[in-house]
mmCIF entry with sequence, helices, sheets and N, C-alpha, C, O atoms, coordinates in Angstrom:
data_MODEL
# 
_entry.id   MODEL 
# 
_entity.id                         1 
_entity.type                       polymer 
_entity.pdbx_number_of_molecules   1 
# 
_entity_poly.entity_id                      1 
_entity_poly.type                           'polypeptide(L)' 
_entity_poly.nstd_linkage                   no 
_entity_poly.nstd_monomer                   no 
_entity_poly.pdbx_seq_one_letter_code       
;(UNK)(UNK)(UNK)(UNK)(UNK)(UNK)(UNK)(UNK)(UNK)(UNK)(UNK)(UNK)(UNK)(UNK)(UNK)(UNK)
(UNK)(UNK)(UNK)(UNK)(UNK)(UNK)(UNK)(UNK)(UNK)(UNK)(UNK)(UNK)(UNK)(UNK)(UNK)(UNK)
(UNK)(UNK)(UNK)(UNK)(UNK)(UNK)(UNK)(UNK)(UNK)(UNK)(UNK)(UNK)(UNK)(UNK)(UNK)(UNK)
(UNK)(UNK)(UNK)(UNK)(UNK)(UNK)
;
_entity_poly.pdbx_seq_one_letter_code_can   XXXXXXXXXXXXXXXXXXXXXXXXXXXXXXXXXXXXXXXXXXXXXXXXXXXXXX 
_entity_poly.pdbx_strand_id                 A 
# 
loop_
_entity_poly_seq.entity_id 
_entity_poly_seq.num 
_entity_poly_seq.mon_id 
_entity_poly_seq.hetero 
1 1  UNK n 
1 2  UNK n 
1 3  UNK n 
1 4  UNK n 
1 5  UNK n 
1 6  UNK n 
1 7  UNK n 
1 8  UNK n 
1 9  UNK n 
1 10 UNK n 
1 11 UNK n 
1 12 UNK n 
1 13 UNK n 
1 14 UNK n 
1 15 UNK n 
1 16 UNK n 
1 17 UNK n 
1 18 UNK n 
1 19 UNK n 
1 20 UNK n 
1 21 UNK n 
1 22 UNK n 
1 23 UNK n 
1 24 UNK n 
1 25 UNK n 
1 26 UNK n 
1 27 UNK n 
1 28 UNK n 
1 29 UNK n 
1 30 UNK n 
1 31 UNK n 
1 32 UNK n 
1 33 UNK n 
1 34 UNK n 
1 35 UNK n 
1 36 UNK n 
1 37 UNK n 
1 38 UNK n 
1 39 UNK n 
1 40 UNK n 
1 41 UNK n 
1 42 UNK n 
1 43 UNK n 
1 44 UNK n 
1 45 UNK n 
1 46 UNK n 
1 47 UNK n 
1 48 UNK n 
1 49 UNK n 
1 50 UNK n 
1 51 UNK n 
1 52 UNK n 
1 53 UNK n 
1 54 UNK n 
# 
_struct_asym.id          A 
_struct_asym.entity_id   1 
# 
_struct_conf.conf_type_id            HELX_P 
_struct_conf.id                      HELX_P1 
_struct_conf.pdbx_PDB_helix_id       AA1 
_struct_conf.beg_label_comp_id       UNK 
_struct_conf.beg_label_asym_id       A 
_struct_conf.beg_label_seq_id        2 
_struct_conf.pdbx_beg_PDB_ins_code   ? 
_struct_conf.end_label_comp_id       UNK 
_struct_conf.end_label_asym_id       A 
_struct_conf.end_label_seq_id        53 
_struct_conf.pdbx_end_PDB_ins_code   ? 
_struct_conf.beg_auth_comp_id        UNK 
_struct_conf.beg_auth_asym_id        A 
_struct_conf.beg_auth_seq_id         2 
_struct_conf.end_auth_comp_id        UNK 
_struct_conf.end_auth_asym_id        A 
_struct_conf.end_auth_seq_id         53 
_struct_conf.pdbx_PDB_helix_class    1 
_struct_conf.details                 ? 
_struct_conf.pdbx_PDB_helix_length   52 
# 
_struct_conf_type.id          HELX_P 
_struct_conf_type.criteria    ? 
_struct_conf_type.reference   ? 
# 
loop_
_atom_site.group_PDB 
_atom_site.id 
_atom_site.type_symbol 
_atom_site.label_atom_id 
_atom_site.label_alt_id 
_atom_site.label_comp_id 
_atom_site.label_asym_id 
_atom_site.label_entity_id 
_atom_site.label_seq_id 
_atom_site.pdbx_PDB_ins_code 
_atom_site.Cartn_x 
_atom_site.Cartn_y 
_atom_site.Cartn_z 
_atom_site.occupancy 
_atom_site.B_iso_or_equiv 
_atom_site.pdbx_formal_charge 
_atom_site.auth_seq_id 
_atom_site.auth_comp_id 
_atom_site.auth_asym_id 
_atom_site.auth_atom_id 
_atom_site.pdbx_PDB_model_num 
ATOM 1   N N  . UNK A 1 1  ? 10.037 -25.368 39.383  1.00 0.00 ? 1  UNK A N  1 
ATOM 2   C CA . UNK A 1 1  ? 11.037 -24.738 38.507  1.00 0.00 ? 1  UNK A CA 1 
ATOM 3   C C  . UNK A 1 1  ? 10.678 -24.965 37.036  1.00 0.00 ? 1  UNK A C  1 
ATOM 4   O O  . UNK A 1 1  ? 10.717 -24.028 36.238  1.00 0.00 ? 1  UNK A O  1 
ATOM 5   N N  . UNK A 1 2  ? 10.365 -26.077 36.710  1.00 0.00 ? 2  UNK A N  1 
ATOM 6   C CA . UNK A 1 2  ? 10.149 -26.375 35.183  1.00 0.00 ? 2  UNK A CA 1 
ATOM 7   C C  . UNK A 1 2  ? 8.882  -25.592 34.734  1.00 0.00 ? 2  UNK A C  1 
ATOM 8   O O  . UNK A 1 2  ? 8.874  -25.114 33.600  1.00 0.00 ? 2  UNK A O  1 
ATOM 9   N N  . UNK A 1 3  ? 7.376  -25.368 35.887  1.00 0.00 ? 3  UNK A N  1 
ATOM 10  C CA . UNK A 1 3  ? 6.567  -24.477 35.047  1.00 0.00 ? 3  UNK A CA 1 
ATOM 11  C C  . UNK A 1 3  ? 7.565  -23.021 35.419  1.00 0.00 ? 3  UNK A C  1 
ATOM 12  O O  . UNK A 1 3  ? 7.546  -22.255 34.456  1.00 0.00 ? 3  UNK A O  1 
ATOM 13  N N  . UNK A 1 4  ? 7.888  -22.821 35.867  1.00 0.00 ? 4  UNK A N  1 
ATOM 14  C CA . UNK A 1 4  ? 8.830  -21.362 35.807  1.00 0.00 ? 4  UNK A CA 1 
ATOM 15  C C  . UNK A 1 4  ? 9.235  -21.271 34.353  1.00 0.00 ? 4  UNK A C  1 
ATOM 16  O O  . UNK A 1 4  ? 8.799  -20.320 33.705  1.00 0.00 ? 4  UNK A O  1 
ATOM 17  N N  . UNK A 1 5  ? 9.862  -21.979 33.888  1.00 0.00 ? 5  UNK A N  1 
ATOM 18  C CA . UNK A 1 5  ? 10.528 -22.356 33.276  1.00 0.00 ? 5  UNK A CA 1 
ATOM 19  C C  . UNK A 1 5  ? 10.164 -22.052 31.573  1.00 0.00 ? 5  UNK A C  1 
ATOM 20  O O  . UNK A 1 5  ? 10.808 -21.494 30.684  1.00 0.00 ? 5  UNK A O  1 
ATOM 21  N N  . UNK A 1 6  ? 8.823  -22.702 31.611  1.00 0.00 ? 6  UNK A N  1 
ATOM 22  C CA . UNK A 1 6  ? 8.116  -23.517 30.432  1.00 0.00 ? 6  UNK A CA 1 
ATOM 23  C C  . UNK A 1 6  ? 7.102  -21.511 30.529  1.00 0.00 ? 6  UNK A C  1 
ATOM 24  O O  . UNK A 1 6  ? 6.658  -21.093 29.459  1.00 0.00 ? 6  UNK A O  1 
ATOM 25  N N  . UNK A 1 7  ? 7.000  -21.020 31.235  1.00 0.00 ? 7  UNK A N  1 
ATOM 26  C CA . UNK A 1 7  ? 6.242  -19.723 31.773  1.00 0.00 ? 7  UNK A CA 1 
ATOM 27  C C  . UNK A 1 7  ? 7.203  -18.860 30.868  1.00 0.00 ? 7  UNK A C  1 
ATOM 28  O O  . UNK A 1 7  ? 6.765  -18.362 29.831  1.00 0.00 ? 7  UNK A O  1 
ATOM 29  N N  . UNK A 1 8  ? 8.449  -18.692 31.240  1.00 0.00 ? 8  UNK A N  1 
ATOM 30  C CA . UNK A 1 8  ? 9.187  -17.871 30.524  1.00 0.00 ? 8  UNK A CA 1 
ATOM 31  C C  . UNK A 1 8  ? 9.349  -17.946 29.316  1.00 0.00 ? 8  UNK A C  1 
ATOM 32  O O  . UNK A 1 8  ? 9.289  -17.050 28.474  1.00 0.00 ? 8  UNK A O  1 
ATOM 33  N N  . UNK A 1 9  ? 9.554  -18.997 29.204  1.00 0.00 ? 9  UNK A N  1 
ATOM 34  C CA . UNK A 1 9  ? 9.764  -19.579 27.655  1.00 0.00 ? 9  UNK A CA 1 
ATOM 35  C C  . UNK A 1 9  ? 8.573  -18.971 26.379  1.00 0.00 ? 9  UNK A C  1 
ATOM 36  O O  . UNK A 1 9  ? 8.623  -18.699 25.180  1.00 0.00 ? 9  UNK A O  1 
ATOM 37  N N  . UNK A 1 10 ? 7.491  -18.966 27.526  1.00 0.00 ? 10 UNK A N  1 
ATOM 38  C CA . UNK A 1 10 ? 5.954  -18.950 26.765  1.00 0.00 ? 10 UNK A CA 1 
ATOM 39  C C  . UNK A 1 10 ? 6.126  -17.422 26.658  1.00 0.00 ? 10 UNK A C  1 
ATOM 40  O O  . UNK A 1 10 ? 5.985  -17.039 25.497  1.00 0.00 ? 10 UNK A O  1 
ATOM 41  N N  . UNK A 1 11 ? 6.328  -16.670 27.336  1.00 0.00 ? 11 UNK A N  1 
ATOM 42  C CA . UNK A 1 11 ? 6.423  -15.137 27.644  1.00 0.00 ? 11 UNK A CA 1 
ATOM 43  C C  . UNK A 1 11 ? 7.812  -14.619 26.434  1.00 0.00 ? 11 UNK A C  1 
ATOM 44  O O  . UNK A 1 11 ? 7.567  -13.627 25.747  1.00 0.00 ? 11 UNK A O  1 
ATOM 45  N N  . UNK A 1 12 ? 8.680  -15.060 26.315  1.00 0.00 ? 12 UNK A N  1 
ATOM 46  C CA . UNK A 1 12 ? 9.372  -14.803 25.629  1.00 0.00 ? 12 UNK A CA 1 
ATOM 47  C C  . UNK A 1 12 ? 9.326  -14.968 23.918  1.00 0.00 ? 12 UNK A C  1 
ATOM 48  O O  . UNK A 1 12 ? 9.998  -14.281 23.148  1.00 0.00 ? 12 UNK A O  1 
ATOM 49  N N  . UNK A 1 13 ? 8.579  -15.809 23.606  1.00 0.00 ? 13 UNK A N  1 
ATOM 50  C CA . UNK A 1 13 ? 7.798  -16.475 22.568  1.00 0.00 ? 13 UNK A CA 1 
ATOM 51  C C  . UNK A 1 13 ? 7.162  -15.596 22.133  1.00 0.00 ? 13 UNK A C  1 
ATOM 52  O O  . UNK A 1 13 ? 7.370  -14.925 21.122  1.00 0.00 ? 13 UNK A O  1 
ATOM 53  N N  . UNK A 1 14 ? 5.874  -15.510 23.293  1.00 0.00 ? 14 UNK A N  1 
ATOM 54  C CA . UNK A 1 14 ? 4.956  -13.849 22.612  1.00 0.00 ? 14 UNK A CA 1 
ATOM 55  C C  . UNK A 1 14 ? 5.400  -12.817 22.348  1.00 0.00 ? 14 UNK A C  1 
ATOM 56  O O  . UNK A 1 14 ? 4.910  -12.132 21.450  1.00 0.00 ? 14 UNK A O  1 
ATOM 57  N N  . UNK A 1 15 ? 6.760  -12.315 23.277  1.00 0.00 ? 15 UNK A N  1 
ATOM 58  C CA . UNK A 1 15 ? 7.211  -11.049 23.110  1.00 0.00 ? 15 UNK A CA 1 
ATOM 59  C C  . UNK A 1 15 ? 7.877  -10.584 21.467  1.00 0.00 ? 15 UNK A C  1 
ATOM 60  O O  . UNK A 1 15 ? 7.734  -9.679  20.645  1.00 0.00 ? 15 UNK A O  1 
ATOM 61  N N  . UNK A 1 16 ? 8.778  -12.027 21.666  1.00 0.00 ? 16 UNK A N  1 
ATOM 62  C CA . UNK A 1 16 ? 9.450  -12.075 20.009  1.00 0.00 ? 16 UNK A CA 1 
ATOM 63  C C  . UNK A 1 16 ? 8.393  -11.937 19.165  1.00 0.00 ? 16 UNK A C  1 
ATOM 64  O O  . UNK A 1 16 ? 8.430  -11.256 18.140  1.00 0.00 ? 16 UNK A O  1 
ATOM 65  N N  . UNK A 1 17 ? 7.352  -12.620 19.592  1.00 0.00 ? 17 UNK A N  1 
ATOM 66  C CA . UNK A 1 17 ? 5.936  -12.583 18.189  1.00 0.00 ? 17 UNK A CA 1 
ATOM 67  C C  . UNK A 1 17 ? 5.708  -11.568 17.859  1.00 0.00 ? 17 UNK A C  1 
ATOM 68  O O  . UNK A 1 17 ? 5.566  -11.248 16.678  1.00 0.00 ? 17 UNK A O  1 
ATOM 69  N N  . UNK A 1 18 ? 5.586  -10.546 19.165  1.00 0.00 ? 18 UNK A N  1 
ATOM 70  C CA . UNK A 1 18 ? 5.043  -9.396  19.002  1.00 0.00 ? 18 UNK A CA 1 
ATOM 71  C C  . UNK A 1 18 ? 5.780  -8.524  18.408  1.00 0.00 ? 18 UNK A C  1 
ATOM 72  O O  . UNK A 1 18 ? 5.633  -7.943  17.333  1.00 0.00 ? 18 UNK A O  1 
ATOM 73  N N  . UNK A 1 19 ? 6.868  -8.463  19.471  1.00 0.00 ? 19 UNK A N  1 
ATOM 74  C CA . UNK A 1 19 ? 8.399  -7.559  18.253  1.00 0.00 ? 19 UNK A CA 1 
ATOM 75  C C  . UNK A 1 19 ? 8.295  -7.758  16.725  1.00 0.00 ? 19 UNK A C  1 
ATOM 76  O O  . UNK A 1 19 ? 8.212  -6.773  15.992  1.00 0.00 ? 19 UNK A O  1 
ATOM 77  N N  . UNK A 1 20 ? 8.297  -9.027  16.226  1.00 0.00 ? 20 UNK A N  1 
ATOM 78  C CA . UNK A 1 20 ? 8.364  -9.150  14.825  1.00 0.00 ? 20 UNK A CA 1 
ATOM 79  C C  . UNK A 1 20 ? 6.729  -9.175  14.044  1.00 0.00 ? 20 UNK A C  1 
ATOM 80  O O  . UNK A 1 20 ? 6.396  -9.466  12.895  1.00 0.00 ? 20 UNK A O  1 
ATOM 81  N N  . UNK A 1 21 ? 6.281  -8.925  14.722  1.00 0.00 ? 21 UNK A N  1 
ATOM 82  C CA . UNK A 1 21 ? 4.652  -8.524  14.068  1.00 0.00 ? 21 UNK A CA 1 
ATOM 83  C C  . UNK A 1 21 ? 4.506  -7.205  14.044  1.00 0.00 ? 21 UNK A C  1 
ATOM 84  O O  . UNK A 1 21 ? 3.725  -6.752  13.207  1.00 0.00 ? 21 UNK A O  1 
ATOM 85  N N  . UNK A 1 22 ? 5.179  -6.323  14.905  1.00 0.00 ? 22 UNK A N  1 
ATOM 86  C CA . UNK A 1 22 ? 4.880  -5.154  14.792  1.00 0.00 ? 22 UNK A CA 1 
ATOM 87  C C  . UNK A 1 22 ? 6.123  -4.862  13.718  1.00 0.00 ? 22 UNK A C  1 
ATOM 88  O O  . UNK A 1 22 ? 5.722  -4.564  12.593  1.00 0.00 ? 22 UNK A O  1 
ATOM 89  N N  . UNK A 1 23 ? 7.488  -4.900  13.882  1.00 0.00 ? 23 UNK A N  1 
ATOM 90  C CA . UNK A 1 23 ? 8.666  -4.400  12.942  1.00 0.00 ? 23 UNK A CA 1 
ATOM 91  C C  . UNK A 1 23 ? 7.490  -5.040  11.713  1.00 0.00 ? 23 UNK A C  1 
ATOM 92  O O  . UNK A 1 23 ? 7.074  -3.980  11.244  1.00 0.00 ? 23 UNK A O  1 
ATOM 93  N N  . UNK A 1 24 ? 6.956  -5.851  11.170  1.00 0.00 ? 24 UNK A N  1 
ATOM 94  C CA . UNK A 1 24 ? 6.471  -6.775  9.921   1.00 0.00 ? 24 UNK A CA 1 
ATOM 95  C C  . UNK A 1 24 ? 5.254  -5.747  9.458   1.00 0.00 ? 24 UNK A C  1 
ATOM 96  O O  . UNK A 1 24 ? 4.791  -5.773  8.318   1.00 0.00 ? 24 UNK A O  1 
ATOM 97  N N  . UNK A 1 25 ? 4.842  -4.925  10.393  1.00 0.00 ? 25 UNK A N  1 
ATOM 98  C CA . UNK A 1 25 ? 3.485  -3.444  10.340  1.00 0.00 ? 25 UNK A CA 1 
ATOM 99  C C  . UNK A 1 25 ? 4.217  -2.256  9.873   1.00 0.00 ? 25 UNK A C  1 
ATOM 100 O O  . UNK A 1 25 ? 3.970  -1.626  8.844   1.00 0.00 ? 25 UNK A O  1 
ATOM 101 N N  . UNK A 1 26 ? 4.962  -2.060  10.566  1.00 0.00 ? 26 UNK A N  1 
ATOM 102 C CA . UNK A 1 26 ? 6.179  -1.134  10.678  1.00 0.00 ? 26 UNK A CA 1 
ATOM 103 C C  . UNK A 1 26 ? 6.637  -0.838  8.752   1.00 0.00 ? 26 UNK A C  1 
ATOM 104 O O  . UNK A 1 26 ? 6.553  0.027   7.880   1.00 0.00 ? 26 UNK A O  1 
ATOM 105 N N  . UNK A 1 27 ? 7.062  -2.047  8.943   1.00 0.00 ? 27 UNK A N  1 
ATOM 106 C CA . UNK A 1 27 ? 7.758  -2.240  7.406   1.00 0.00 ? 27 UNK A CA 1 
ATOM 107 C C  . UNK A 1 27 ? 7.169  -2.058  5.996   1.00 0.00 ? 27 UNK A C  1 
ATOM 108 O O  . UNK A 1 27 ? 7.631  -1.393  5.068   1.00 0.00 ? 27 UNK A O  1 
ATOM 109 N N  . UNK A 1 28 ? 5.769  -2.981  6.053   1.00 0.00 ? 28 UNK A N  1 
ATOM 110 C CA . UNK A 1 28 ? 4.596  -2.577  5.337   1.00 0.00 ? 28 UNK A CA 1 
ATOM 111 C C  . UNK A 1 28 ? 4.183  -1.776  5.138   1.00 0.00 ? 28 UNK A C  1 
ATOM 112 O O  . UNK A 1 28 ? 3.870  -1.642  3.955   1.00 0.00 ? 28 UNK A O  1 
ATOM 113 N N  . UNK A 1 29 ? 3.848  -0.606  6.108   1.00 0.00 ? 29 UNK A N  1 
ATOM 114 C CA . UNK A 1 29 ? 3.535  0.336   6.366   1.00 0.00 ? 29 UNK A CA 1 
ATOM 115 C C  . UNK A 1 29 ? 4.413  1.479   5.211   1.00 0.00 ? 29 UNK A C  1 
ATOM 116 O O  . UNK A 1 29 ? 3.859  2.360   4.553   1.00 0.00 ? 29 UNK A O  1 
ATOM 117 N N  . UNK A 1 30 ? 5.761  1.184   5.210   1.00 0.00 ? 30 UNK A N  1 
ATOM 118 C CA . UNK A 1 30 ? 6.376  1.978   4.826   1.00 0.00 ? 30 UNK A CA 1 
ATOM 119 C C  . UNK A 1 30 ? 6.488  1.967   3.264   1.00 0.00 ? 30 UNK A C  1 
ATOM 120 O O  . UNK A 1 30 ? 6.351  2.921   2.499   1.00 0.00 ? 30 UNK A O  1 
ATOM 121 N N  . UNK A 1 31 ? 6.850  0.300   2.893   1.00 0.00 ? 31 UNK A N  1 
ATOM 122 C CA . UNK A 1 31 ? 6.323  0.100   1.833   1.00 0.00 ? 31 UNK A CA 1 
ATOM 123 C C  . UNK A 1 31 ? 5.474  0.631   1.060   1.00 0.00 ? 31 UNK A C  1 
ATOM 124 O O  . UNK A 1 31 ? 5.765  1.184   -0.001  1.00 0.00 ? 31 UNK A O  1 
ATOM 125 N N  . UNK A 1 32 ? 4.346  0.509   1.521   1.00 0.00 ? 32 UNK A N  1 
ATOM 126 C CA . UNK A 1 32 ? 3.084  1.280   0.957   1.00 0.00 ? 32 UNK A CA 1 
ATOM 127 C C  . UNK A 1 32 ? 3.285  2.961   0.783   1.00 0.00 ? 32 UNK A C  1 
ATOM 128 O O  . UNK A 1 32 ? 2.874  3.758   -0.060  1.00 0.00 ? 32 UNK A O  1 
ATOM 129 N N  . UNK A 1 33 ? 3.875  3.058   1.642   1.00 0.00 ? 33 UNK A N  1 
ATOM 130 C CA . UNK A 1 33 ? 3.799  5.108   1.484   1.00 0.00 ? 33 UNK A CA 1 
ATOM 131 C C  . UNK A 1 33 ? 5.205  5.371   -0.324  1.00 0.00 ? 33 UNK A C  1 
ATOM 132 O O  . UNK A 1 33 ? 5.235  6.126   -1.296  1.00 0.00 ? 33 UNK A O  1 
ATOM 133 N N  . UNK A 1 34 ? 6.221  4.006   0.304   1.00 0.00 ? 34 UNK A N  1 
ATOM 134 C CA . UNK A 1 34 ? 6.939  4.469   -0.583  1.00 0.00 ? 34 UNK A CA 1 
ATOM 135 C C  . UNK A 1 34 ? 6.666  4.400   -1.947  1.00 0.00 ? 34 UNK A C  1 
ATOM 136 O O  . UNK A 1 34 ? 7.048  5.255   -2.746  1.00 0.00 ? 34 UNK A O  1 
ATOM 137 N N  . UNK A 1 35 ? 5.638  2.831   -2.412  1.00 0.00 ? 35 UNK A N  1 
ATOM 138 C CA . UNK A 1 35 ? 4.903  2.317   -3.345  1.00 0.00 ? 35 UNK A CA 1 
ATOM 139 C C  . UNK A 1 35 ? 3.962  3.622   -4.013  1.00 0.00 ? 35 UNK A C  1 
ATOM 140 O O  . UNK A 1 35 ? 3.896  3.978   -5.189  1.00 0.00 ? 35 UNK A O  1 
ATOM 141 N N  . UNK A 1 36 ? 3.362  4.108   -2.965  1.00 0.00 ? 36 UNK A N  1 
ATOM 142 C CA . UNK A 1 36 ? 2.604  5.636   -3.649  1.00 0.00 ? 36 UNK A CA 1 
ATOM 143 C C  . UNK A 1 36 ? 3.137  6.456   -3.876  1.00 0.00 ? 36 UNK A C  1 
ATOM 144 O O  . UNK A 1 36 ? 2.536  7.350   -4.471  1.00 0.00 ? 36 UNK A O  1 
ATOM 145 N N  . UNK A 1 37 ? 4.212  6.600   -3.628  1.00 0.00 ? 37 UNK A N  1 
ATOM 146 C CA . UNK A 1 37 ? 5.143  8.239   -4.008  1.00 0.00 ? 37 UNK A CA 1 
ATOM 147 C C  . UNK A 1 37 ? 5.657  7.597   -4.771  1.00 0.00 ? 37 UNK A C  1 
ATOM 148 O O  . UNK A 1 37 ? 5.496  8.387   -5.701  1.00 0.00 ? 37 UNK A O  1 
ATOM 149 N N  . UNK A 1 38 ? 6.528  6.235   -5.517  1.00 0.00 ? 38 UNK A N  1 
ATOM 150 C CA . UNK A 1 38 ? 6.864  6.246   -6.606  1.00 0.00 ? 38 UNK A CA 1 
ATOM 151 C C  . UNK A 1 38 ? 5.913  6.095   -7.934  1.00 0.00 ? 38 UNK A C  1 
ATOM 152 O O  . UNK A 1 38 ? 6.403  6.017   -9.061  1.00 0.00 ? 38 UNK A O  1 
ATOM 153 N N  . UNK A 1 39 ? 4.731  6.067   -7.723  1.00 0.00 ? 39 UNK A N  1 
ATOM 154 C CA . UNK A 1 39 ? 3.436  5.969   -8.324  1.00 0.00 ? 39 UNK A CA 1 
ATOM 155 C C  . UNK A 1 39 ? 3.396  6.998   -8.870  1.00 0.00 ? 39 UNK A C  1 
ATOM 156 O O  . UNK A 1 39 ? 3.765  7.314   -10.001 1.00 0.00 ? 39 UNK A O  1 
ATOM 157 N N  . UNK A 1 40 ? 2.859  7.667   -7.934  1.00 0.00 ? 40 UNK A N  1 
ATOM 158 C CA . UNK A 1 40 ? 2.865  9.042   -8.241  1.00 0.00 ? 40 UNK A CA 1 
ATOM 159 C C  . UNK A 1 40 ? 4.096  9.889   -8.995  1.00 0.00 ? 40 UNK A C  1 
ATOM 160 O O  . UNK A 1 40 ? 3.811  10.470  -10.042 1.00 0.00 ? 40 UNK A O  1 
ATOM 161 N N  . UNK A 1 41 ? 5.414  9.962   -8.492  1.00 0.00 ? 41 UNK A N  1 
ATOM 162 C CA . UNK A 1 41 ? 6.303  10.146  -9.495  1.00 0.00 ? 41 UNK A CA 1 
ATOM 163 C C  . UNK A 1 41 ? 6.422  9.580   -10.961 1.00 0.00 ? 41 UNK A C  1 
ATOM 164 O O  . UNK A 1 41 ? 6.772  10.497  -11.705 1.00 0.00 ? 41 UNK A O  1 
ATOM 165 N N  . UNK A 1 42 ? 6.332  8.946   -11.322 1.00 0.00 ? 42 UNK A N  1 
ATOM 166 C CA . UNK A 1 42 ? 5.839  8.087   -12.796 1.00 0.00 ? 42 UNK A CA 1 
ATOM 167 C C  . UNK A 1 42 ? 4.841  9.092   -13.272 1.00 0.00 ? 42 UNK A C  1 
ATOM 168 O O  . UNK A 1 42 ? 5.001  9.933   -14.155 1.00 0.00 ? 42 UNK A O  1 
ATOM 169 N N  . UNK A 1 43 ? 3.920  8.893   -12.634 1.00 0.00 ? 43 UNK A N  1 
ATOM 170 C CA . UNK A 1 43 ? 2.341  9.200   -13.439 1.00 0.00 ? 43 UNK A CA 1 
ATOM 171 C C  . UNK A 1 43 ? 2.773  11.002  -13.706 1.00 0.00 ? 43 UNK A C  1 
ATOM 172 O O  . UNK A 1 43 ? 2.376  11.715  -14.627 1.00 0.00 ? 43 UNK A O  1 
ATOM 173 N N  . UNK A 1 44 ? 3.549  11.317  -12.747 1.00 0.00 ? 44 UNK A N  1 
ATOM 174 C CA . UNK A 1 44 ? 3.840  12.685  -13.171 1.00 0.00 ? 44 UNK A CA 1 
ATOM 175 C C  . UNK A 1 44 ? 4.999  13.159  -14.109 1.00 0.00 ? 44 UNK A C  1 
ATOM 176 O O  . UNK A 1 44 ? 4.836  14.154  -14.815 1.00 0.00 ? 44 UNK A O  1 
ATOM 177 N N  . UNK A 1 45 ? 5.794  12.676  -14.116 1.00 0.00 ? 45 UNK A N  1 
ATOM 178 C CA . UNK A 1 45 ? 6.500  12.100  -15.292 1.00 0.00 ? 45 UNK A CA 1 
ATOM 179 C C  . UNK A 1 45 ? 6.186  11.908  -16.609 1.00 0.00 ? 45 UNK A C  1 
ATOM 180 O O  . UNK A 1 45 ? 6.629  12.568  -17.550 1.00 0.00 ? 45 UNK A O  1 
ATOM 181 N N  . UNK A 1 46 ? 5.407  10.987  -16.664 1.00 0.00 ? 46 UNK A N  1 
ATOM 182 C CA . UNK A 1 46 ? 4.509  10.134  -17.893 1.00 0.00 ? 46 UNK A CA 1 
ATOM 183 C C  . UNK A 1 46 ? 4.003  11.845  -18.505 1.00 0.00 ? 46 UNK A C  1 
ATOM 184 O O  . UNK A 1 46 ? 4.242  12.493  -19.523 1.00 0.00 ? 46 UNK A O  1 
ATOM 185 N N  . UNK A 1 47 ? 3.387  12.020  -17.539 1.00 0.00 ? 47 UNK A N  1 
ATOM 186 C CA . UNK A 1 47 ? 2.376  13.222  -17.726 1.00 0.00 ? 47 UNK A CA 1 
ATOM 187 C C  . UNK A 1 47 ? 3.438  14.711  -18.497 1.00 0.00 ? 47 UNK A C  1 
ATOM 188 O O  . UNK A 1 47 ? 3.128  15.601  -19.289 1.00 0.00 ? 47 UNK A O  1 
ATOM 189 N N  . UNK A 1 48 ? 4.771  14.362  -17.763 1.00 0.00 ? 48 UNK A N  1 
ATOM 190 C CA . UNK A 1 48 ? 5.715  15.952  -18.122 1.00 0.00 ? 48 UNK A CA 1 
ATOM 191 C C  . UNK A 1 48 ? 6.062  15.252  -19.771 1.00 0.00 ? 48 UNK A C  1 
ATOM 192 O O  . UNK A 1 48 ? 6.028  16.121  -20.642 1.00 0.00 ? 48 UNK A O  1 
ATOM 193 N N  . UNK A 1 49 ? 6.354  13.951  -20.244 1.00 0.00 ? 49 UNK A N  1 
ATOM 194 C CA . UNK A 1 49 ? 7.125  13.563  -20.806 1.00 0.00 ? 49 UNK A CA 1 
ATOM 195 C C  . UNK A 1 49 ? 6.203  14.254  -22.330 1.00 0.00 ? 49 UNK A C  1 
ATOM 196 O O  . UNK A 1 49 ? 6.501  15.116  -23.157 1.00 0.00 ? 49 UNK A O  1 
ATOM 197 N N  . UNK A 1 50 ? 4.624  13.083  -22.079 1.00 0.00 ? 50 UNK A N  1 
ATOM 198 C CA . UNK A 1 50 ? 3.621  13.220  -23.192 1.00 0.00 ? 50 UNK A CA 1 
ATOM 199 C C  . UNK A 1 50 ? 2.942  14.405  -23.631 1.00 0.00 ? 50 UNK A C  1 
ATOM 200 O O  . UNK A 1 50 ? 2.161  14.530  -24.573 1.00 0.00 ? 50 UNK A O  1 
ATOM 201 N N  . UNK A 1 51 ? 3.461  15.471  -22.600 1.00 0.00 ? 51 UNK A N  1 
ATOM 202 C CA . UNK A 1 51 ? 3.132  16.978  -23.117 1.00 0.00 ? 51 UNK A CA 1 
ATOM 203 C C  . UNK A 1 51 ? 4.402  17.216  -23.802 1.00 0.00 ? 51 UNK A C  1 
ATOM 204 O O  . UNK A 1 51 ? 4.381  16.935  -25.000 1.00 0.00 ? 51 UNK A O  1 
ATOM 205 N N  . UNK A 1 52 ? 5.711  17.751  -23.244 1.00 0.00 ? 52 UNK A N  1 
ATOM 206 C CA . UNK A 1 52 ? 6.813  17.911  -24.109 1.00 0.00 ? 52 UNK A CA 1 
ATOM 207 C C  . UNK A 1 52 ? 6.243  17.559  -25.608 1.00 0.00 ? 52 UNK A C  1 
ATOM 208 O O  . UNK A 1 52 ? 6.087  18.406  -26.488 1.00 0.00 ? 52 UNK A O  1 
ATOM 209 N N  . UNK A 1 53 ? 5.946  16.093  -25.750 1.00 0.00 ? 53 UNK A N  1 
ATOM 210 C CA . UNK A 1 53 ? 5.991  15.557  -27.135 1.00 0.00 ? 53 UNK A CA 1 
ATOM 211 C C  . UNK A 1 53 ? 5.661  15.882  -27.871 1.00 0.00 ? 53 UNK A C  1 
ATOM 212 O O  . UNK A 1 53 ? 6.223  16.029  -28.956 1.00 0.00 ? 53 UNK A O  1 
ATOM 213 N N  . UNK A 1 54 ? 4.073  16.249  -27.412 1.00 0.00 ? 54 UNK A N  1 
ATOM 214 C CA . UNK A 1 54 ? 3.377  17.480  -28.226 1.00 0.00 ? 54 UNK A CA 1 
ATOM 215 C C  . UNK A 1 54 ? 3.849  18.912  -28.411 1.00 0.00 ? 54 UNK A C  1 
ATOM 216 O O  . UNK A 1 54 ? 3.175  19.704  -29.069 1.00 0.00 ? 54 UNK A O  1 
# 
């Protein structure tokens, strides 16, 4: 019973690891796309603002 036990425990361990390693990819992931589209909004911006000026 106890390696049953100590088995599940171990199995449940990885699973959580894995769940929160992937949501932790997941998240990053998104980050990054959102990090470039507000990039890009700026730089296009910047770009509408410093023509106007002229």
């Amino acid at each position: 019973m106890d390696i049953v036990t100590s088995l599940l425990q171990l199995a449940a361990i990885v699973w959580a690891s894995y769940v929160l390693v992937n949501s932790f990819t997941k998240l990053t992931n998104a980050l990054t796309t959102w990090t470039a589209a507000i990039a890009r909004l700026v730089s296009v911006l910047k770009q509408f603002f410093t023509r106007n000026k002229k």
